[in-house]
N, C-alpha and C positions, 0 to 999 in steps of 0.2 A: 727857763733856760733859753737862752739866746742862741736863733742860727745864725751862718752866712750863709748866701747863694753867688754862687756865678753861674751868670749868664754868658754865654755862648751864640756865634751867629750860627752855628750849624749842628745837627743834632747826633750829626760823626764828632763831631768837636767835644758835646758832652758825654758820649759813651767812650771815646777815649781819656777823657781826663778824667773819668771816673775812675776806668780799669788803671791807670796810672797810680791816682791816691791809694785805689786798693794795694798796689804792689807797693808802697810807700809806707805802708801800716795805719791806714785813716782810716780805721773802722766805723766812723760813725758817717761817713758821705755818702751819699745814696743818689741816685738819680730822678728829678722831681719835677713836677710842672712848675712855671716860674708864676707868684702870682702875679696876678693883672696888673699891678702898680708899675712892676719891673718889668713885663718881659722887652724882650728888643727884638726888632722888627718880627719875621714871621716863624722865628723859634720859640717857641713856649716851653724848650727845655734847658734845663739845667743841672747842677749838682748844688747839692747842700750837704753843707757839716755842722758839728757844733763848735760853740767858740773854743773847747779845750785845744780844739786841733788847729788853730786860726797860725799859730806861727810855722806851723810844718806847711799848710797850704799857702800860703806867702812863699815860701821858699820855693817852693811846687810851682807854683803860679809862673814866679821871676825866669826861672828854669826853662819853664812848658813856653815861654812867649808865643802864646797866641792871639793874631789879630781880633780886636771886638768884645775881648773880653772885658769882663767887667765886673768886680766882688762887692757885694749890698751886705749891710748887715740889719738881721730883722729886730725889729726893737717893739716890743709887745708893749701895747698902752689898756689899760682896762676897757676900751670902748673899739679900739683896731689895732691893726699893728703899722706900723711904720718902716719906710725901709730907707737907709742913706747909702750912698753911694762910699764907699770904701778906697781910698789909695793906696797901691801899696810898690 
């Protein structure tokens, strides 16, 4: 199963665009440490979901414009996982 993450510059930033997906019906976004590949500058948090929900969080995303953000998606390799930078 594949996730995303977005990273956030501030950690008001990801408890509200959590509480936001929850009242959106994205039941699978959680609030999670960012790993070490991703994180940006001195936030180490963010929210993850899984990809069924990627087009509702897109629209979420577009909507919420907030600065700094930034959507990864994790791509699991048998030896690490890998994360790319997402436009959306």
């Amino acid at each position: 199963m594949e996730y995303y993450y977005v990273g956030l510059e501030s950690r008001t930033h990801a408890f509200l665009l959590e509480h936001r997906m929850k009242i959106e019906g994205m039941k699978t976004c959680e609030i999670t440490y960012m790993p070490r590949d991703i994180m940006i500058d001195l936030c180490n948090i963010g929210v993850r979901f899984k990809e069924n929900e990627l087009p509702k969080a897109i629209d979420l995303l577009r909507r919420f414009n907030l600065q700094g953000l930034k959507l990864y998606k994790e791509v699991a390799r048998p030896d690490r996982y890998c994360y790319h930078e997402i436009s959306y």
